[in-house]
Z-matrix of the N, CA and C atoms (Angstrom, degrees):
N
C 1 1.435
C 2 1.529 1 109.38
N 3 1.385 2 116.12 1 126.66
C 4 1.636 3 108.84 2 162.24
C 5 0.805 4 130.63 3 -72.29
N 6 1.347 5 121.42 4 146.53
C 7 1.505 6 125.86 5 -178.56
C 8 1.566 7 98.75 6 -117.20
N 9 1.640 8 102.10 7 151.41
C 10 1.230 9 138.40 8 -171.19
C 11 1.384 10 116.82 9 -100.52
N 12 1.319 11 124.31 10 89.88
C 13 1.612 12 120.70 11 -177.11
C 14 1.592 13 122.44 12 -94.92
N 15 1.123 14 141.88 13 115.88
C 16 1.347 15 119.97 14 -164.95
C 17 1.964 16 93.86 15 -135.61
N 18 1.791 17 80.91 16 128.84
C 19 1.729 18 89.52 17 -177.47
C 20 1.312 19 106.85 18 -131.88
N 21 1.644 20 104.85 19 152.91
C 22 1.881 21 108.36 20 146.46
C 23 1.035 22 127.68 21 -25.86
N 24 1.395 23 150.51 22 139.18
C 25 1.231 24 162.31 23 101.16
C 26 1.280 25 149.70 24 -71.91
N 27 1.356 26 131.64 25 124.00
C 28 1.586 27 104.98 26 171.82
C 29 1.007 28 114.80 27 -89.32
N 30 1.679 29 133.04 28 -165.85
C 31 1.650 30 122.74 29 177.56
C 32 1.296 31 98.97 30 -77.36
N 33 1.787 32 127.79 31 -41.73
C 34 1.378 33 120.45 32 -161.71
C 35 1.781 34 107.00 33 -66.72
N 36 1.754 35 107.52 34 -40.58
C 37 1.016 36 90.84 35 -176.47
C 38 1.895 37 124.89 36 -65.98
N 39 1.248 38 89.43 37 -37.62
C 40 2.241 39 100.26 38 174.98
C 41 1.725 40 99.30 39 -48.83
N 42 1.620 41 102.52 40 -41.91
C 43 1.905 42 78.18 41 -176.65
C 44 1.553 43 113.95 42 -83.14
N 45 1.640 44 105.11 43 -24.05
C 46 1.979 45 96.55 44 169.08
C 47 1.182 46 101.39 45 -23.73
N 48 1.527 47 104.68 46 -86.45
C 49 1.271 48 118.78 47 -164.21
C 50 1.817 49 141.61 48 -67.11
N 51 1.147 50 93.37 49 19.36
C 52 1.632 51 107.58 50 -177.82
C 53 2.013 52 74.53 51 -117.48
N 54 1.214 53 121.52 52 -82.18
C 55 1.214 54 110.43 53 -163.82
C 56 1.843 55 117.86 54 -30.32
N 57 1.683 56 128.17 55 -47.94
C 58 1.629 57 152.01 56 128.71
C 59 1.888 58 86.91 57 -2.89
N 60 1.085 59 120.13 58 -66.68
C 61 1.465 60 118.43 59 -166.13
C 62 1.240 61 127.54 60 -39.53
N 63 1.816 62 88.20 61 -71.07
C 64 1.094 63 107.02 62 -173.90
C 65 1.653 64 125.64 63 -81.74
N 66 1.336 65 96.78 64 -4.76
C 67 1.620 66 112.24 65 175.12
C 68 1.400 67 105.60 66 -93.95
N 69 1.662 68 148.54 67 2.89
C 70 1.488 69 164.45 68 176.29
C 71 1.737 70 82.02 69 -102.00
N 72 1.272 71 115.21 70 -45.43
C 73 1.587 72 94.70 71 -162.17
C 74 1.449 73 102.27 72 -106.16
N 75 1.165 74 142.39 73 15.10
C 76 1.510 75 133.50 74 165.31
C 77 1.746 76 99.68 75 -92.11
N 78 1.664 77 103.39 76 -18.04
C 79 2.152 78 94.58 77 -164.48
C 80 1.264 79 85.46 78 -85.83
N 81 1.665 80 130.74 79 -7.37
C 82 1.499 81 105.17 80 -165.27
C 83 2.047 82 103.50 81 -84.24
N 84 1.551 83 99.52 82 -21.84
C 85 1.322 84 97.98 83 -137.84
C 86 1.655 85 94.96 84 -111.49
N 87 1.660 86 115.12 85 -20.01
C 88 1.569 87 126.22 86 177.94
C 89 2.085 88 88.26 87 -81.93
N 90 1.491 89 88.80 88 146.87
C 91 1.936 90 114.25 89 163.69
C 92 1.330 91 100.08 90 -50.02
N 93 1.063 92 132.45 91 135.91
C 94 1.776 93 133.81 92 153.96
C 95 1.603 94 97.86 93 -91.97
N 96 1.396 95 103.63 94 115.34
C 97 1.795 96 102.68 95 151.28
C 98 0.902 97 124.04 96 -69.54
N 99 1.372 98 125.22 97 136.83
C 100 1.526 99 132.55 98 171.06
C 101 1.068 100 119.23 99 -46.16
N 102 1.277 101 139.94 100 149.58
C 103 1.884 102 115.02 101 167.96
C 104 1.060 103 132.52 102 -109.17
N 105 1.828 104 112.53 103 -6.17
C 106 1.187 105 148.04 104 -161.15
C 107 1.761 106 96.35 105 -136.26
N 108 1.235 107 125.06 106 39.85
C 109 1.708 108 104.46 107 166.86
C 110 1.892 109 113.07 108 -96.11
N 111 1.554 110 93.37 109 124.36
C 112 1.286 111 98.99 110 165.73
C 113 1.825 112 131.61 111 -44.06
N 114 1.576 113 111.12 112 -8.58
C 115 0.992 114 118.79 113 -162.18
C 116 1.814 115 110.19 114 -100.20
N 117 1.371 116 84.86 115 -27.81
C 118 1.628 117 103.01 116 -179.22
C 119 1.323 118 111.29 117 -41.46
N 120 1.454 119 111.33 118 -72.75
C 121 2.269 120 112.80 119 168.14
C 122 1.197 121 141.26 120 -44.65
N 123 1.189 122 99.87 121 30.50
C 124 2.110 123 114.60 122 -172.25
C 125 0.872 124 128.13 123 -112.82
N 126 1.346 125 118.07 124 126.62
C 127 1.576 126 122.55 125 -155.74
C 128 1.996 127 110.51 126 -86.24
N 129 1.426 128 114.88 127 109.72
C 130 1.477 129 112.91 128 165.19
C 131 0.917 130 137.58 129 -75.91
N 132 1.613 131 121.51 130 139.91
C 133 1.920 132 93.57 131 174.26
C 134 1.610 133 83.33 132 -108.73
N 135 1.642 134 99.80 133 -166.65
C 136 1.601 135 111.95 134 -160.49
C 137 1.344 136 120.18 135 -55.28
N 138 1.362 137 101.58 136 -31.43
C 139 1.594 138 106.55 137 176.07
C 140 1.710 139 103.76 138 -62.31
N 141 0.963 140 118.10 139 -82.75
C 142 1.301 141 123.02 140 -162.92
C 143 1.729 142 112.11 141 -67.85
N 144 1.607 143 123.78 142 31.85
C 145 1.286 144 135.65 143 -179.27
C 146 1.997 145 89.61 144 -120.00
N 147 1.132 146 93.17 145 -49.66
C 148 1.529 147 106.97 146 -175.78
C 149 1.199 148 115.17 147 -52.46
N 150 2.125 149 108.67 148 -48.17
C 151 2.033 150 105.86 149 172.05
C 152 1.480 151 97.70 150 -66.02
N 153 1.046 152 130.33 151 -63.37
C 154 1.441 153 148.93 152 -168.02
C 155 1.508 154 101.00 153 -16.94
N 156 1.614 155 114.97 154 -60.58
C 157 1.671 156 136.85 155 -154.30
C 158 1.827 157 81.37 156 -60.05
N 159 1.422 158 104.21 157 152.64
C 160 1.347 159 100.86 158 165.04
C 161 1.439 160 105.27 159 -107.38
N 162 1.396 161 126.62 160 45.56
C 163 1.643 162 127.64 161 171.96
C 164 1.473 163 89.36 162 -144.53
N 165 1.209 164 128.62 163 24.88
C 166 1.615 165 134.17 164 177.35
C 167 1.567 166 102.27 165 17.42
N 168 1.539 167 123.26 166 53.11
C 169 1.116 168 108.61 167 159.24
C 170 1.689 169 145.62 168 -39.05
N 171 1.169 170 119.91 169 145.14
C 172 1.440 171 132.69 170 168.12
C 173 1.438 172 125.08 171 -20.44
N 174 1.170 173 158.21 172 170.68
C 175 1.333 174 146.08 173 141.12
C 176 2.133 175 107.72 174 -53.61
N 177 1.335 176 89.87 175 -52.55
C 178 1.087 177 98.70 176 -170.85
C 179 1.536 178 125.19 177 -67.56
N 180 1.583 179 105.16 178 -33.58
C 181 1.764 180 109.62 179 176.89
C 182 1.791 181 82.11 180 -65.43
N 183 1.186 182 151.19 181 -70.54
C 184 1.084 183 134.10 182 -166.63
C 185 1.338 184 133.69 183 -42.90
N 186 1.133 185 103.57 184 -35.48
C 187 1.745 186 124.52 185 166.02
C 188 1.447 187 107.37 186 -49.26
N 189 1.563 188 102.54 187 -67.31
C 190 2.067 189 113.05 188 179.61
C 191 1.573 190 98.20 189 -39.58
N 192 1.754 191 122.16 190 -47.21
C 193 1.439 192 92.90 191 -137.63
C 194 1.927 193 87.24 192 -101.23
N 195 1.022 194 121.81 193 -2.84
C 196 1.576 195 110.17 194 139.28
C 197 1.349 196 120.01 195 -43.40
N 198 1.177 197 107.48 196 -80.29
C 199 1.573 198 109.75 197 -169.20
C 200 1.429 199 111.57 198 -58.68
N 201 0.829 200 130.72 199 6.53
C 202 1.516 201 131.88 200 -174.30
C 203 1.911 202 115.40 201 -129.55
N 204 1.294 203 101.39 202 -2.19
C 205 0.997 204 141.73 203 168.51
C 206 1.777 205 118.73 204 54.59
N 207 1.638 206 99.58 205 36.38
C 208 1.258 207 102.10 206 171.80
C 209 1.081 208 124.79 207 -110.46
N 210 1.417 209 131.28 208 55.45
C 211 1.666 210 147.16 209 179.24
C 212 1.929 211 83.93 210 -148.30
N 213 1.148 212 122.29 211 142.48
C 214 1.542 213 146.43 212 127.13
C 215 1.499 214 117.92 213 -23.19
N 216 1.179 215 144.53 214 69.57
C 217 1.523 216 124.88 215 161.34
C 218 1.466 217 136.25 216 -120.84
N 219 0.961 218 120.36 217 -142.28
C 220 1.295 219 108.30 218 175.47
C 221 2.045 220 110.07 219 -165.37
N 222 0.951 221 111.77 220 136.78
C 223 1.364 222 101.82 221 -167.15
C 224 1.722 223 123.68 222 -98.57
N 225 1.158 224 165.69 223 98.65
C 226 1.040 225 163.55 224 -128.67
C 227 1.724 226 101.90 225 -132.67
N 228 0.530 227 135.00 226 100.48
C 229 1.413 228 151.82 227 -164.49
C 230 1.681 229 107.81 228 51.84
N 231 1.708 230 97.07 229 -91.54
C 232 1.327 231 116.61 230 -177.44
C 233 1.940 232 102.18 231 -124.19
N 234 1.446 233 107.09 232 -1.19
C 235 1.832 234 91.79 233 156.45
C 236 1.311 235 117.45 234 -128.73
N 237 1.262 236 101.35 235 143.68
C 238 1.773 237 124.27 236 165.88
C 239 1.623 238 127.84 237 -46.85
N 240 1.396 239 109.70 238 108.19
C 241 1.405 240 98.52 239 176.69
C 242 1.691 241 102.31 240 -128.71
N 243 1.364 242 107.54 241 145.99
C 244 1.318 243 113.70 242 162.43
C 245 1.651 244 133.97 243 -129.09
N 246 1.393 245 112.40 244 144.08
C 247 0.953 246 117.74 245 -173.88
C 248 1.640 247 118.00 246 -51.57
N 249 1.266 248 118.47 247 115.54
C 250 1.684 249 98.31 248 171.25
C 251 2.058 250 119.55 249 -58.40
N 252 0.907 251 108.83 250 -48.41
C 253 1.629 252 101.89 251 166.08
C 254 1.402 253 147.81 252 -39.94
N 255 1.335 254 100.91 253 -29.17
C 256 1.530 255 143.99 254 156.47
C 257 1.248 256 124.78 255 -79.27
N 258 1.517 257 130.16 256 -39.09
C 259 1.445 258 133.22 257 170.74
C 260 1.698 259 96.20 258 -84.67
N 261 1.179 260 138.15 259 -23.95
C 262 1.545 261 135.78 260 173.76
C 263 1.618 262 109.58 261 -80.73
N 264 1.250 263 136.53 262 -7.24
C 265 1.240 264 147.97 263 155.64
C 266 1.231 265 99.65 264 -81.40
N 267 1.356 266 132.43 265 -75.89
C 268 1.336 267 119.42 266 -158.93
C 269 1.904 268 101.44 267 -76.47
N 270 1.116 269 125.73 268 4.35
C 271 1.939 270 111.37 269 159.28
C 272 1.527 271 92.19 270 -80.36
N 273 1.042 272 131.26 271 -55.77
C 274 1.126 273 147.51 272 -173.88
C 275 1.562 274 106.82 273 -27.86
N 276 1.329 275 116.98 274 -65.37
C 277 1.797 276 132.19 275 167.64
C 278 1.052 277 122.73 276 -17.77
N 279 1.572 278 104.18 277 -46.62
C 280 1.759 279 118.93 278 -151.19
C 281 1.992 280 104.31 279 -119.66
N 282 1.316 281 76.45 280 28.81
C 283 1.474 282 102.97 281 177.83
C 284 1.901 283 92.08 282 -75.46
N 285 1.442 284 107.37 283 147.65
C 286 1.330 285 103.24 284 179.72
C 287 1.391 286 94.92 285 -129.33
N 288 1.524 287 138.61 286 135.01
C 289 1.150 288 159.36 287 -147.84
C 290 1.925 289 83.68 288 -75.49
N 291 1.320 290 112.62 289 153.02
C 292 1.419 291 111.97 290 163.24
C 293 1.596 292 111.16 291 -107.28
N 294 1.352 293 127.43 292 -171.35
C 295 1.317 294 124.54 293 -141.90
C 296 2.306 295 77.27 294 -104.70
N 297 0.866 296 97.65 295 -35.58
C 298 1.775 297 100.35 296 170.70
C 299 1.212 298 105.46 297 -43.45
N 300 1.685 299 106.18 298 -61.01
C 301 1.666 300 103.74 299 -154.11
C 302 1.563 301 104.23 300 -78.09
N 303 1.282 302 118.09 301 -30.56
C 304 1.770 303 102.14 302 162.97
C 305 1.029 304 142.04 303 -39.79
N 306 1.932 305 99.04 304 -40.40
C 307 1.785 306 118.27 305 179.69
C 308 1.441 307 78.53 306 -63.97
N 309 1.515 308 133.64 307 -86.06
C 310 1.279 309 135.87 308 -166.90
C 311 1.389 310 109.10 309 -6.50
N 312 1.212 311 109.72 310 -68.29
C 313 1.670 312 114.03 311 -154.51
C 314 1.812 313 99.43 312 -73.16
N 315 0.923 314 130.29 313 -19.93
C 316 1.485 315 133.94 314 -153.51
C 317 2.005 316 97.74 315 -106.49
N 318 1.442 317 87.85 316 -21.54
C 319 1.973 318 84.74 317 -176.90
C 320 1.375 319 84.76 318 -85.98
N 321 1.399 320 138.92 319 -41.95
C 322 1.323 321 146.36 320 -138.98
C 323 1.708 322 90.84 321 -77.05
N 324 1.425 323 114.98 322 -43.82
C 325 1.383 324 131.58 323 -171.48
C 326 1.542 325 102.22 324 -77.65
N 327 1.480 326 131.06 325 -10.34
C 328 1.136 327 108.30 326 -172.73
C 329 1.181 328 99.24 327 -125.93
N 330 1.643 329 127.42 328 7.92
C 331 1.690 330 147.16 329 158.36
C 332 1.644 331 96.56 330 -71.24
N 333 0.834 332 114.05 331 -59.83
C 334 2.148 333 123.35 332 -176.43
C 335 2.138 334 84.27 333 -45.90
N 336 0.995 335 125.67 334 -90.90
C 337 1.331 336 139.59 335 -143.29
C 338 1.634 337 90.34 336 -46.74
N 339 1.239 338 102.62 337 156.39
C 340 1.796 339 119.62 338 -169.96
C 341 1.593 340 91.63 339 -93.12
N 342 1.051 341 112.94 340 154.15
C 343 1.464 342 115.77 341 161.88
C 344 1.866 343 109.62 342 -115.86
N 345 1.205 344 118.65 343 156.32
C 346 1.725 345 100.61 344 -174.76
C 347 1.826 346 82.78 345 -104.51
């Protein structure tokens, strides 16, 4: 049988705990990066930047965004290598906020403000 609990609240405390919520349910459901992976410091060349990409880009879309200088690399004579730690920052960039993490950031912003 359910039971029915009904309590006091203040506003700061109702948003603690909705903000508590939704921060239990974004760690379940967002990737955790490792912070310590041995794998992170390894140097790619184009081939293995290209499996790596999760849009398995072209030789050539990779080429453009060298020369145009929006990929991370590094040049060694006449081939391209990139850092994996550095190409996982810059996927990382073009990360687009989700419609969660706004509520997030905006309850978070209205937890900071004093109420009289």
């Amino acid at each position: 049988m359910d039971r029915t609990v009904l309590i006091s609240l203040s506003i700061p405390e109702l948003q603690s705990i909705i903000i508590d919520s939704v921060d239990a349910c974004l760690k379940k459901r967002l990737p955790q990066i490792p912070e310590n992976n041995i794998d992170t410091d390894r140097w790619m060349d184009i081939d293995e930047l290209r499996s790596y990409h999760p849009d398995k880009p072209s030789r050539a879309t990779v080429y453009a965004w060298t020369h145009n200088g929006l990929i991370p690399y590094h040049r060694s004579g006449k081939k391209l290598r990139f850092f994996k730690s550095e190409i996982d920052t810059w996927l990382l960039q073009g990360k687009r906020k989700s419609v969660l993490e706004i509520h997030n950031e905006a309850a978070n912003h209205i937890k900071s403000k004093t109420y009289e």
